[in-house]
C-alpha positions in Angstrom: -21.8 -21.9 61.6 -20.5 -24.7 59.7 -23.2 -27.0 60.0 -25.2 -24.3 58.8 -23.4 -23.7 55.8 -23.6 -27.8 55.1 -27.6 -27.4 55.5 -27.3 -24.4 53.4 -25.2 -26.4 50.7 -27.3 -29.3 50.8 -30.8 -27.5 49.6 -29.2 -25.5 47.5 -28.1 -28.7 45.7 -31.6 -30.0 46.3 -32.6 -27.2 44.3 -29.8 -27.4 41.8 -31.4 -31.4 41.0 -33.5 -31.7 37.6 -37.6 -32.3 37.7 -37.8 -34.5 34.7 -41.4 -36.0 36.0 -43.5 -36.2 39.2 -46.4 -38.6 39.3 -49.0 -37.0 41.1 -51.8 -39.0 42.6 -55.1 -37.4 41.6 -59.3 -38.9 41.5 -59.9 -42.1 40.1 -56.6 -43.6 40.9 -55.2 -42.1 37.7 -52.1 -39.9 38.0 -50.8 -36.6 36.0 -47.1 -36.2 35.0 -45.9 -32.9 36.0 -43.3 -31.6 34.5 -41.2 -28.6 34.5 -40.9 -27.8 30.7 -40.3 -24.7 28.6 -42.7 -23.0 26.2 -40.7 -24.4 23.2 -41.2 -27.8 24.5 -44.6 -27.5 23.7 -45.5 -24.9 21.6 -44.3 -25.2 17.7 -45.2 -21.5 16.2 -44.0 -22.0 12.8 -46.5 -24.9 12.4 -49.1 -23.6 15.2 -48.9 -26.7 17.6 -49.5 -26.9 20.9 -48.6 -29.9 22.9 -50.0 -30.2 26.2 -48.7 -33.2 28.7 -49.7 -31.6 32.7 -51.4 -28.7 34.4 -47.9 -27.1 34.1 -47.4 -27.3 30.5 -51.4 -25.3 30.4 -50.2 -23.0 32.7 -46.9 -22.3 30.5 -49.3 -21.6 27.5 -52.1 -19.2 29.7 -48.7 -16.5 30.4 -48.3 -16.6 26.8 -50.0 -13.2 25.6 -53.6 -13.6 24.9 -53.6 -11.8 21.5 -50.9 -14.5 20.2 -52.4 -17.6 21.7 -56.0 -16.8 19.8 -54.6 -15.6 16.8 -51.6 -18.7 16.2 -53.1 -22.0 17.4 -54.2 -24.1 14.8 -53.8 -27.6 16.3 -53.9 -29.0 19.4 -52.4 -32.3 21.0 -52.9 -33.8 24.6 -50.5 -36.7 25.8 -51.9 -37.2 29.2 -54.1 -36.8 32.0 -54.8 -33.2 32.8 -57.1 -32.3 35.6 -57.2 -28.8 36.2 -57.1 -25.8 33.9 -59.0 -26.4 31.3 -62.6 -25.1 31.8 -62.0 -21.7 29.0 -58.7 -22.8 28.0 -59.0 -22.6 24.3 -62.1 -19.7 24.4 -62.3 -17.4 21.1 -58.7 -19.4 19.5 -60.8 -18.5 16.3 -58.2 -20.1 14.4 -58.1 -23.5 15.9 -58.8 -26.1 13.4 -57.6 -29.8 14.9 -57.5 -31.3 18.5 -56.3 -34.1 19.3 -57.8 -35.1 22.9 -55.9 -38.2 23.5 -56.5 -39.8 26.8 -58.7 -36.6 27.8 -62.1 -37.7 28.6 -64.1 -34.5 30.1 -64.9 -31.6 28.1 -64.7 -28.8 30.7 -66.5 -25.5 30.2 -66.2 -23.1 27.5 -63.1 -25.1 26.6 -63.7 -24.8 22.6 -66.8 -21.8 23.0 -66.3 -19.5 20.0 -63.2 -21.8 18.1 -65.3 -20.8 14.5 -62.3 -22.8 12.7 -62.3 -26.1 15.0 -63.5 -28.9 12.5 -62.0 -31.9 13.8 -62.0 -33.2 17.2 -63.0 -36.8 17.7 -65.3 -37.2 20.8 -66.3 -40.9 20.7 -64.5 -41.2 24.0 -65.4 -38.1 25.8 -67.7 -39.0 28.9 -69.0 -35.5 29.8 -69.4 -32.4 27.9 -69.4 -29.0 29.8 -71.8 -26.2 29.6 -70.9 -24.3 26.4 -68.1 -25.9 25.6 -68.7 -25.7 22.2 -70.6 -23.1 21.7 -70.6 -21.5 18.5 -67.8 -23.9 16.7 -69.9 -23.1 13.2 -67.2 -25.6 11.9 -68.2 -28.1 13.4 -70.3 -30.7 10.9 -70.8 -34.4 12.6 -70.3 -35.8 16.2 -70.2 -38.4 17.4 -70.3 -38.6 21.2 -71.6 -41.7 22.1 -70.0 -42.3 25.1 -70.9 -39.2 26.7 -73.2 -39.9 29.4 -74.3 -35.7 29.9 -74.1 -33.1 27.7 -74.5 -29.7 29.3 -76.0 -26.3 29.0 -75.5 -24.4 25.4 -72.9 -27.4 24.9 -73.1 -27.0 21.1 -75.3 -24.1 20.8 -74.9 -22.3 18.0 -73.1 -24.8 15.7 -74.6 -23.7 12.5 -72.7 -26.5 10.6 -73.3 -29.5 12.6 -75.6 -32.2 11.1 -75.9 -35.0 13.2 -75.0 -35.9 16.5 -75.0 -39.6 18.1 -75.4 -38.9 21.8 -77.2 -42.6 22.6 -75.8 -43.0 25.9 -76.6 -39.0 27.4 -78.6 -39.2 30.5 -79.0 -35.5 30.2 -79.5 -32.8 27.5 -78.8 -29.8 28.8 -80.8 -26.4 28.3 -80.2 -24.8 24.9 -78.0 -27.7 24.5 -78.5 -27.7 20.2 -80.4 -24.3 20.1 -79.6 -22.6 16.9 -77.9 -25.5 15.2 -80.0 -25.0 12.3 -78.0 -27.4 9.5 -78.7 -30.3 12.0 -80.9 -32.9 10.9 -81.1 -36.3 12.6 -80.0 -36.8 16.8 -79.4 -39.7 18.7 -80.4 -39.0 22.6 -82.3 -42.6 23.2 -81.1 -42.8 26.5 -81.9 -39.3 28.0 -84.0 -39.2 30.8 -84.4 -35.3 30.7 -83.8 -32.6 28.0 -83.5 -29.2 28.9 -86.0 -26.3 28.0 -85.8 -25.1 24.3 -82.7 -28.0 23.9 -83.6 -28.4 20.2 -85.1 -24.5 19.4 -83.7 -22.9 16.1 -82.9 -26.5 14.9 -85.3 -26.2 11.8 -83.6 -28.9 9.6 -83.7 -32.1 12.0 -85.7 -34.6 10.5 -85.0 -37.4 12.5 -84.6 -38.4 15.9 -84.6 -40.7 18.9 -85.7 -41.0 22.2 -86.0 -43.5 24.9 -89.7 -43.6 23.6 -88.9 -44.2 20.0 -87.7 -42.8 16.5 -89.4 -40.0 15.1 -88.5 -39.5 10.9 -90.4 -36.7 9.2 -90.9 -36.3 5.7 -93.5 -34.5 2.6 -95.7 -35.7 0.1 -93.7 -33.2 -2.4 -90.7 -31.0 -1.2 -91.2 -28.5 -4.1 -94.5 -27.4 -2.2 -92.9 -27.2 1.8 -90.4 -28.4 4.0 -91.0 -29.8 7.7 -88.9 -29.8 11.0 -89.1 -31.3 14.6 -88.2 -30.9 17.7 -88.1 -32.9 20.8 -89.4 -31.3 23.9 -90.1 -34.0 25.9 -89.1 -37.3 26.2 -92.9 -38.4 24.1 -93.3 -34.8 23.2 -91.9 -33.6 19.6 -92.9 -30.0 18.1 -93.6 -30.7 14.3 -93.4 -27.5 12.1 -94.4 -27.7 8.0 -93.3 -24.7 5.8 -95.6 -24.2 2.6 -93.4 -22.6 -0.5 -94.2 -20.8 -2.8 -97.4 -20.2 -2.8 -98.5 -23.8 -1.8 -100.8 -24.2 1.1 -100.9 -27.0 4.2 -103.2 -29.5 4.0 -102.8 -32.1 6.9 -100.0 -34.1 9.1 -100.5 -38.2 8.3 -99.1 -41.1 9.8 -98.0 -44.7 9.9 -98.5 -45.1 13.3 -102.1 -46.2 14.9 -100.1 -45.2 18.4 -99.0 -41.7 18.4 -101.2 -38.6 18.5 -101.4 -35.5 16.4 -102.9 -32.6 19.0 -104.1 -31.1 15.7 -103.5 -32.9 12.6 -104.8 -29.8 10.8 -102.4 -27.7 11.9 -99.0 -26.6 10.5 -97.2 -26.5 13.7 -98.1 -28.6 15.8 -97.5 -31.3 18.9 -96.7 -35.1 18.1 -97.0 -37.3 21.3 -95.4 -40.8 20.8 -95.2 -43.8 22.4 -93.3 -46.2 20.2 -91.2 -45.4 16.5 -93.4 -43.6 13.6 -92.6 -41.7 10.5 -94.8 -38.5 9.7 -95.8 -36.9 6.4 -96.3 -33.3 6.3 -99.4 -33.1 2.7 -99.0 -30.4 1.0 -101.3 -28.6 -2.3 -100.0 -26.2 -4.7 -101.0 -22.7 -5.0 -104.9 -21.3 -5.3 -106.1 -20.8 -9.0 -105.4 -17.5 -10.0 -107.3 -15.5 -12.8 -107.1 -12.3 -14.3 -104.5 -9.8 -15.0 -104.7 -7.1 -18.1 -104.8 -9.3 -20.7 -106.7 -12.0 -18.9 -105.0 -15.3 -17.9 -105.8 -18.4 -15.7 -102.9 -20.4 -14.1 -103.4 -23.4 -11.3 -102.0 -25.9 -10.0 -104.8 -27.7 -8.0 -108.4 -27.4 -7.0 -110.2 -24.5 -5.5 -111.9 -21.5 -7.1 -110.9 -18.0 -8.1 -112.5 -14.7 -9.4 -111.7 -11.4 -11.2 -114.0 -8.3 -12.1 -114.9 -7.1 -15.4 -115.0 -3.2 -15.6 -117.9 -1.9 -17.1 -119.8 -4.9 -17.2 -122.6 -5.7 -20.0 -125.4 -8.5 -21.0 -124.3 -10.9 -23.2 -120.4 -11.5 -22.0 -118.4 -14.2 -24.0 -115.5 -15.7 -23.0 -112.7 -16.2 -26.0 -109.0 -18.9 -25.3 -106.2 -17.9 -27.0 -102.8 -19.8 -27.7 -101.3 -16.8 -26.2 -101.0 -13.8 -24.0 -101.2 -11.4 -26.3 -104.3 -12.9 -28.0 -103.5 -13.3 -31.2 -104.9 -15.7 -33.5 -108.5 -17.3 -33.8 -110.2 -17.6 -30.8 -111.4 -20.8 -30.0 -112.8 -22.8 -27.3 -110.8 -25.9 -27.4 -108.1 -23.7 -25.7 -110.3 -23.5 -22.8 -108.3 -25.8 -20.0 -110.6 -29.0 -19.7 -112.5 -30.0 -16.3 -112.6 -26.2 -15.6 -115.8 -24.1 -15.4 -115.3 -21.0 -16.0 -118.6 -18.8 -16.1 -119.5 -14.9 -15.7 -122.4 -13.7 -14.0 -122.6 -9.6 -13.7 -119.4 -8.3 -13.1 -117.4 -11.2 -11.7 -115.8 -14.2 -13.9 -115.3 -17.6 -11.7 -113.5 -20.4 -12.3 -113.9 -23.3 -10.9 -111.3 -25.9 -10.9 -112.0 -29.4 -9.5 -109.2 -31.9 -8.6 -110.1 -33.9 -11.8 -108.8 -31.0 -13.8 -105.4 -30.9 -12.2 -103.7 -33.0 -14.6 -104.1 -30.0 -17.3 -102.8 -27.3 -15.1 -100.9 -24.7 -16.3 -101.5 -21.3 -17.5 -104.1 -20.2 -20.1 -104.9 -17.3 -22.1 -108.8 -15.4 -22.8 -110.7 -12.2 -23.7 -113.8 -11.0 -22.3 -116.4 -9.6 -25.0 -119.3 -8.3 -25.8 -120.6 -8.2 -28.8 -117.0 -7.4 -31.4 -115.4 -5.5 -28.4 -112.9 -6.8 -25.6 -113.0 -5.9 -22.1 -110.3 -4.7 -19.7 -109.7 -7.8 -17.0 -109.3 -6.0 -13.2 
């Protein structure tokens, strides 16, 4: 009996003894301080800080109730080397603005997916990058993650915000990786040996990017007539997209390089295959001539011909400029826009404009007549 009470004093002293810190062997050689710690060691609500130092400290947080977790976290710091835990750990914290990773290198998944309000988090260290891990962070503007040598599925999909990413030493792009990042505009992935399926979809701003087989930079002859995007699909494969506005039409896709291959350089959208660097030009032309309207009017911007119909036709048609819409004043025919032949036969009116008359366009004012009366323009 009494040496049983001594064993039974002893543990219970064991027990009694403070954890202050346990190095716990783990991969790599590198080791992770447990400690036994309270949530007010680590959590700060009034300022809406988190401190996390071991798997124990995540653990501590995860019992917190879910509702007050997403809806108080603002900033996040890590002070060691955590290796278990994290994949979801800070999922839909909407509220999340800072995170500091520390010596974390491994993005695990879904760790940020859905943090709307994360907008700083530097990654130049981070080796790996889980699927979705940030998907959806529209807060998100510029990364750099350089030193990550894989970037998973839907990693940053969704991350309407983000305008560049430096990813130079990924092997791998996952699928979806970028999809619907549609404010991004220039990606580094030069060392990738694969990208995923539809990696780049959605991203209808990127101008610029790099592969292991060279820089693609995509530009227009005149951005108030279109816009152009790219997209890498392969390795030497890019999907090149131009957007006419207003009115303006397509023309044709040029180049400054005698090595790479438009599969139709006729074609708004398009493939580009390329075997070294080149920069593309997406030509556009401004909008068809158009004439007619009540009063009669001709506006154009470039070449090409347009029509109208006279109702009621007769012999004998005239055509009268005026200074103005309403047709007021003397009719004369040095308001007729030069280098433009405008003639009626029957019931139609054509004019014909020829690229030498583009440097008058603009808009111009007639009557139709016959005789001392004025016809009605279709």
């Amino acid at each position: 009996r009494g040496l049983s009470t001594l064993v039974g004093l002893a543990m219970l002293s064991a027990l009694m003894l403070p954890v202050v810190a346990v190095a716990q062997p783990l991969l790599d050689g590198k080791t992770e301080e447990v400690q036994t710690r309270d949530l007010e060691d680590i959590w700060d609500e009034d300022s809406g800080t988190l401190t996390l130092s071991s798997s124990n400290d995540v653990n501590l947080w995860m019992n917190v109730d879910a509702n007050t977790r997403k809806a108080q976290l603002k900033a996040v710091k890590f002070e060691g080397i955590i290796f278990s835990g994290m994949s979801r750990l800070f999922e839909n914290h909407t509220n999340l603005e800072t995170v500091d990773l520390g010596e974390i290198t491994a993005i695990h998944a879904s760790m940020f997916r859905e943090c709307r309000s994360l907008k700083t988090i530097d990654l130049s260290s981070v080796t790996s990058i889980d699927q979705a891990a940030f998907f959806n962070c529209t807060s998100l503007t510029s990364e750099d993650v350089s030193s990550a040598t894989r970037i998973g599925e839907n990693a940053f999909a969704q991350c309407t915000s983000l305008a560049s990413v430096d990813a130079r030493a990924a092997g791998s792009i996952g699928i979806n990786a970028f999809i619907g990042c549609a404010s991004l505009t220039s990606v580094d992935i030069s060392s990738a040996t694969s990208i995923g399926i539809q990696a780049f979809n959605g991203c209808t701003s990127l101008t610029s990017a790099t592969t292991r087989q060279g820089k693609v930079e995509a530009t227009v002859n005149d951005e108030s007539m279109g816009s152009v995007y790219i997209q890498p699909k392969t390795l030497d494969r890019f999907n090149i997209v131009a957007t006419p506005k207003n009115g303006c039409e397509f023309v044709e896709w040029t180049q400054n390089s005698s090595s790479n291959i438009f599969n139709d350089s006729k074609a708004a959208s398009t493939t580009y295959v390329i075997w070294s660097d080149g920069t593309i030009t997406a030509n556009f032309k401004g909008p068809a001539p158009e004439i007619g309207g009540q009063n009669g009017t001709l506006t154009y911007a470039t070449e090409g011909r347009a029509t109208f119909a006279i109702t009621n036709p007769q012999n004998s048609l005239e055509i009268a400029w005026y200074d103005n819409e309403e047709g007021t004043g003397d009719a004369s025919d040095t308001h007729a826009p030069q280098g433009v032949n405008v003639s009626i036969s029957g019931s139609t009116v054509t004019a014909e404009v020829t690229a030498s008359s583009t440097a008058n366009a603009g808009k111009y004012y007639f009557r139709v007549y016959a005789g001392t009366g004025a016809y009605r323009v279709e």
